[in-house]
C-alpha positions in Angstrom: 99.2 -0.2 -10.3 103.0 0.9 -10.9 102.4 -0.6 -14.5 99.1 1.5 -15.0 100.7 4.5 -13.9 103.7 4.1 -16.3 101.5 3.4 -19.9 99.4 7.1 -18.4 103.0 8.9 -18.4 104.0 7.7 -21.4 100.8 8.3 -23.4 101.0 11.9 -22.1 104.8 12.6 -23.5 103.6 10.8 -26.7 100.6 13.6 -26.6 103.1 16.2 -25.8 105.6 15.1 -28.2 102.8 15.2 -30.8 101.2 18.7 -30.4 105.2 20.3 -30.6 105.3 18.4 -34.1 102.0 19.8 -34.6 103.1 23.1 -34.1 106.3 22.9 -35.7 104.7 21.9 -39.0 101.8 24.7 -38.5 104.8 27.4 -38.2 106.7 25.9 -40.9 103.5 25.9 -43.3 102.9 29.6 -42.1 106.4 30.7 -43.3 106.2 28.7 -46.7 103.2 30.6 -47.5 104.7 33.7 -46.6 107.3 33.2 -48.4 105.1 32.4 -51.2 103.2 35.5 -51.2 106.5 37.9 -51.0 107.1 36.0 -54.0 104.1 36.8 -55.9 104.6 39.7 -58.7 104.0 43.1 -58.7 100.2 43.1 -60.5 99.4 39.5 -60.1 98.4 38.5 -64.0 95.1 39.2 -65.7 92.1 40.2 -63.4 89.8 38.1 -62.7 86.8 37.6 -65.0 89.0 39.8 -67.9 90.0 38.1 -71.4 92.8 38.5 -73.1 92.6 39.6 -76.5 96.0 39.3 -78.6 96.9 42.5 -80.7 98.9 43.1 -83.1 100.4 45.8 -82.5 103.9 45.3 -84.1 102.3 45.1 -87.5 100.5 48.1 -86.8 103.5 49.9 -85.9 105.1 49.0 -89.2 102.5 49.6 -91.2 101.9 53.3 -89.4 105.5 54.2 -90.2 105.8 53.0 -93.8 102.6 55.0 -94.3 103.7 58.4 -92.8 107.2 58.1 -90.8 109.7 56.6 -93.6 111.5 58.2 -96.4 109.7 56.8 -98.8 106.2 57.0 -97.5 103.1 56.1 -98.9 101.2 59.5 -97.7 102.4 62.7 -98.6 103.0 65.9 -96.6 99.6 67.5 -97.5 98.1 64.3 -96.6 99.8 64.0 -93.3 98.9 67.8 -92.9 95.0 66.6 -93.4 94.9 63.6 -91.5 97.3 65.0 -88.4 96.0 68.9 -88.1 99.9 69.9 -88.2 102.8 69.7 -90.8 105.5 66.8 -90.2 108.5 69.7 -88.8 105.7 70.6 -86.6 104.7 66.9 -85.3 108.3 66.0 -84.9 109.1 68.5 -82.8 105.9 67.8 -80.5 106.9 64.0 -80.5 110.2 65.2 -78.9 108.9 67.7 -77.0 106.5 64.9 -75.4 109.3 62.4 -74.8 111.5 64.4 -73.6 109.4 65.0 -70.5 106.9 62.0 -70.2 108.6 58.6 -70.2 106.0 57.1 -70.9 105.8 57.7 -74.7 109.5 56.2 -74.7 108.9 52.3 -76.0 109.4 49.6 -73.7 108.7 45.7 -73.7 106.0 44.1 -71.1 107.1 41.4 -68.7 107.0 39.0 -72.2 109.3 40.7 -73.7 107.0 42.1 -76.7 107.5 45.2 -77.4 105.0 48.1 -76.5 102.8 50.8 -78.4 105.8 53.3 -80.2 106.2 57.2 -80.0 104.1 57.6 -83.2 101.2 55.3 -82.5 100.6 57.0 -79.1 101.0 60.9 -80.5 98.6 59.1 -83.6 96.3 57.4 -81.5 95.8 61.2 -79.3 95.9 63.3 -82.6 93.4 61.1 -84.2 91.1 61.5 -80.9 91.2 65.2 -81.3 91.2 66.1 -85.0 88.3 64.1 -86.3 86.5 63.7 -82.3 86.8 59.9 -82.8 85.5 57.7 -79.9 88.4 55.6 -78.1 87.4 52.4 -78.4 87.0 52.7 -82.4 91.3 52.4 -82.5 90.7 48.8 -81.7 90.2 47.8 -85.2 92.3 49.8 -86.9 95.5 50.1 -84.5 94.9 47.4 -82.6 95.0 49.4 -79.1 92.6 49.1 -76.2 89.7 51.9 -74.7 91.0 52.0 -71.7 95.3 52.3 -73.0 94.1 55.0 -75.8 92.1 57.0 -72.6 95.5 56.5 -70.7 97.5 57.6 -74.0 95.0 61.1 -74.1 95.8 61.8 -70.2 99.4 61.6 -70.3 99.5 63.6 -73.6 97.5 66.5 -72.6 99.6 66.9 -69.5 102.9 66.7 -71.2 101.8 69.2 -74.2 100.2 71.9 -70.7 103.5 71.4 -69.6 106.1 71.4 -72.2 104.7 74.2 -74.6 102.5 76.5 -71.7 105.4 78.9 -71.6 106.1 79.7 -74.8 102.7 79.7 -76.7 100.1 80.0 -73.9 101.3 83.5 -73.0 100.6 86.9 -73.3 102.7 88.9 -76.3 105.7 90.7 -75.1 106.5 94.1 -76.2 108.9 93.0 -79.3 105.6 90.7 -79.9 103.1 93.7 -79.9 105.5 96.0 -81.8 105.5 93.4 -84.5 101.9 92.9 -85.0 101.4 96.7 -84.6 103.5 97.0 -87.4 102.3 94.1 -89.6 98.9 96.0 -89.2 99.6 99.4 -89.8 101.5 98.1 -92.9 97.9 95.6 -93.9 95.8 99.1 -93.6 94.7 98.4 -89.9 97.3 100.6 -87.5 97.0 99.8 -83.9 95.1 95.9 -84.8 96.6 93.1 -82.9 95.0 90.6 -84.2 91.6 89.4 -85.2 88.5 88.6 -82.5 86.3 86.2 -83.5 83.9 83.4 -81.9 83.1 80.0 -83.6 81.2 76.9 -82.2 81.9 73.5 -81.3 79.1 71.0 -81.2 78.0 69.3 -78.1 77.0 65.3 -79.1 76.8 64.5 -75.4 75.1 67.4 -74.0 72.8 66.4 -71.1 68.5 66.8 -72.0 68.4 69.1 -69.2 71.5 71.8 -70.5 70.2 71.2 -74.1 68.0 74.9 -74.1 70.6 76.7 -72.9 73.1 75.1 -75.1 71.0 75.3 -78.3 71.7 78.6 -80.2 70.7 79.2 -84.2 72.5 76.1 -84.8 69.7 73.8 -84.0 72.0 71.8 -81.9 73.8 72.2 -78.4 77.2 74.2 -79.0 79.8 75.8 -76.6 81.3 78.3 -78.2 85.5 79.5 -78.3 86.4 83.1 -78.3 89.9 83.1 -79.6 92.1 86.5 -80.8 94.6 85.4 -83.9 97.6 87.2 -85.7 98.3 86.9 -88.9 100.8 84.2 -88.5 97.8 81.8 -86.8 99.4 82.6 -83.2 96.2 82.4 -81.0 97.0 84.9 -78.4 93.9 85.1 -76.0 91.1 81.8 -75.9 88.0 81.3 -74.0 86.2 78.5 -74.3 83.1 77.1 -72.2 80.0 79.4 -72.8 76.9 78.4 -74.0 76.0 78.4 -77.7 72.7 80.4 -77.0 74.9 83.3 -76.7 75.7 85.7 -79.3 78.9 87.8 -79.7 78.1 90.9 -77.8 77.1 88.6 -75.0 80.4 86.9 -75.5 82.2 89.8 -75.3 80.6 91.0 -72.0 81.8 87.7 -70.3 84.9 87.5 -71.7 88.3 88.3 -69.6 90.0 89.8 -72.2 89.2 93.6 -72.0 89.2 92.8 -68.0 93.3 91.6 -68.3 93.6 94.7 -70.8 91.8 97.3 -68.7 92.3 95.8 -65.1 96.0 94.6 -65.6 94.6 91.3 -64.2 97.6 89.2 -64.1 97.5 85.3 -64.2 99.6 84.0 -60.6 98.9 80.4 -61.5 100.8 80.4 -65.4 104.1 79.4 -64.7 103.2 76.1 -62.4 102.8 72.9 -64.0 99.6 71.5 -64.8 97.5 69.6 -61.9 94.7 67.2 -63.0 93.5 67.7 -59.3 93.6 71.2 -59.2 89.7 72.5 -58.4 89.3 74.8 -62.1 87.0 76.8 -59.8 89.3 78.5 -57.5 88.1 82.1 -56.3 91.7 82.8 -56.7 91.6 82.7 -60.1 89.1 85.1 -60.6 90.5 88.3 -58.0 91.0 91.5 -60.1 92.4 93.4 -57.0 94.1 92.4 -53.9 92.7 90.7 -51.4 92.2 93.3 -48.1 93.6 92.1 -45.1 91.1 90.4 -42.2 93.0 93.0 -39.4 91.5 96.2 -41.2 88.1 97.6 -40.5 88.0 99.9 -43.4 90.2 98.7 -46.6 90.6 100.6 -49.4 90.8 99.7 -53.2 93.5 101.2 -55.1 91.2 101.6 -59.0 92.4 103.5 -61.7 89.9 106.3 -62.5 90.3 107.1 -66.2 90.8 103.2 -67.2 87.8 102.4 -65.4 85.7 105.0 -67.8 87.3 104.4 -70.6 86.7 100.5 -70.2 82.8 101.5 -69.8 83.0 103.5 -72.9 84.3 101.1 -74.8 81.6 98.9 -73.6 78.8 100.7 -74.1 79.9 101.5 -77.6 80.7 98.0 -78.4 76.9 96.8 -77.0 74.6 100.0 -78.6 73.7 98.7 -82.1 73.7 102.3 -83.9 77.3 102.0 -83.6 77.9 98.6 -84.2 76.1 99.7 -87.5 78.5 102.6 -88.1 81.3 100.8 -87.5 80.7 97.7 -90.4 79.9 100.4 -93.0 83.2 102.3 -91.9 85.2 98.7 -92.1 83.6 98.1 -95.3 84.7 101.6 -96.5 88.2 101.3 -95.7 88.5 97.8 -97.1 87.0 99.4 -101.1 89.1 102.3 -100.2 92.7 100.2 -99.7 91.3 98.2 -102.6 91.1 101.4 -104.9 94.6 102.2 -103.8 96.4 98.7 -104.4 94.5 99.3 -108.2 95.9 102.7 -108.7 99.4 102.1 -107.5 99.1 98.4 -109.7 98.3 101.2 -112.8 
């Protein structure tokens, strides 16, 4: 009996003894593991399912530079000026602009140690996108870069060039700026011209079926058109851009906000802030002409100039009744044979 009881004790501390080894291993296999994934890096590798396609891109790098960026490049200025929208002064001083502020157009090297895409190929690849309206994924070929780095490459760009270049060309002309181009006009035969209104239109390839009609103007095809007021010296000083193209000028001119900034003194709050990609382009805010009236007061009053406000009408009417917009092209063609006369007398 004494011996029956002793092999039941020992049995249990050998089951005791067992499950704290047990347990000892589980918490030791636990913290390896842990261990293990604090160790893991930041992205992980490839995602799963994805293949890896090996570009050149060094090659293309050299080969981009010895084309366009060296002193003795293949292409000359006129060519880059073609192929680029811009002269070379004018893209260098972008690329600096751009890398000044964004970082990410500085070259680095990947966890390999190869180096990434260069200043010049990312400005090329975004320049290419938006001179000739080339799809992303057709860089692959040529450049060797992917869709989804050139869409990357387009976002970073247009936020760096909003925020970079917003205050001094995206403004409204100060008064050393108007006296100039007053002058400039007076002295061209136009006195009191700022610059030059004019609509064009940009075709719409992926217009949806059902916006097509209202989209489709005498171009046959779907077109959003760009008002845009120009100098002399190609400084665009006013741009609107997102009607349809089944709109003519006059119509144009009716929606338009620039006789409203002229006329109204609407003033533009949001101008000097960076630019936001999550920023809702539809805020009421950005449309208030007048202040908005406080919620305590029963009866608010708005503060309007009289005489601007008739004047602006005036104008309007005139510019919309097509007697006068008759009268007006056969004045403007007389004054043009009349300062043409002139410039062959005094010539004489």
């Amino acid at each position: 009996m004494n011996s029956f009881r002793k092999l039941l004790m020992k049995d249990q501390e050998e089951s005791s003894s067992r499950n704290r080894q047990r347990a000892t291993l589980m918490s030791a296999a636990a913290l390896h593991l842990q261990s293990i994934e604090d160790d893991k890096p930041k992205w992980g590798g490839s995602s799963e399912g994805r293949e890896y396609t090996y570009r050149d891109r060094e090659l293309t790098d050299q080969r981009l530079k010895a084309q366009y960026f060296s002193n003795l490049c293949r292409y000359r200025p006129n060519m880059f000026r073609r192929r680029y929208r811009m002269h070379p002064h004018v893209f260098d001083r972008m690329m600096h602009g751009v890398a000044n502020h964004d970082p990410y157009f500085i070259q680095t090297c990947d966890a390999a140690g190869r180096p990434g895409f260069s200043t010049e190929q990312k400005l090329t690849f975004a320049m290419r996108m938006l001179a000739y309206g080339t799809p992303a994924d057709s860089f692959d070929e040529t450049f060797g870069i992917a869709e989804s780095t050139c869409i990357e490459i387009m976002e970073h760009f247009t936020r760096a060039i909003w925020n970079v270049f917003h205050q001094e060309y995206l403004r409204r002309p100060t008064k050393a700026d108007l006296r100039r181009l007053l002058d400039n006009g007076a002295t061209r035969g136009f006195p009191g011209m700022v610059g030059s209104l004019d609509c064009m239109h940009w075709r719409w390839d992926k217009c949806p079926t059902s916006w097509a009609g209202q989209f489709t103007g005498y171009k046959g095809k779907p077109t959003i058109i760009l008002e845009a007021v120009a100098s002399y010296d190609t400084w665009m000083w006013h741009a609107y851009f997102g009607l349809p193209g089944s709109l003519n000028d006059i119509n144009v001119l009716g929606s338009s906000p620039l006789f409203d900034k002229v006329c109204l003194d609407e003033r533009d709050e949001y101008a000097a802030e960076p630019f936001d990609s999550n920023d809702d382009l539809t805020d009421p805010r950005r449309a208030e002409i007048y202040e908005r009236p406080n919620k305590d007061d029963r009866v608010t009053y708005v503060e309007r100039h009289p005489q601007q406000l008739q004047q602006f009408l005036r104008r309007t009417r005139d510019v919309r009744c097509p007697v006068v917009n008759i009268s007006l092209k056969v004045d403007l063609v007389e004054h043009m044979w009349n300062m043409k006369l002139q410039r062959e007398h005094n010539q004489q």
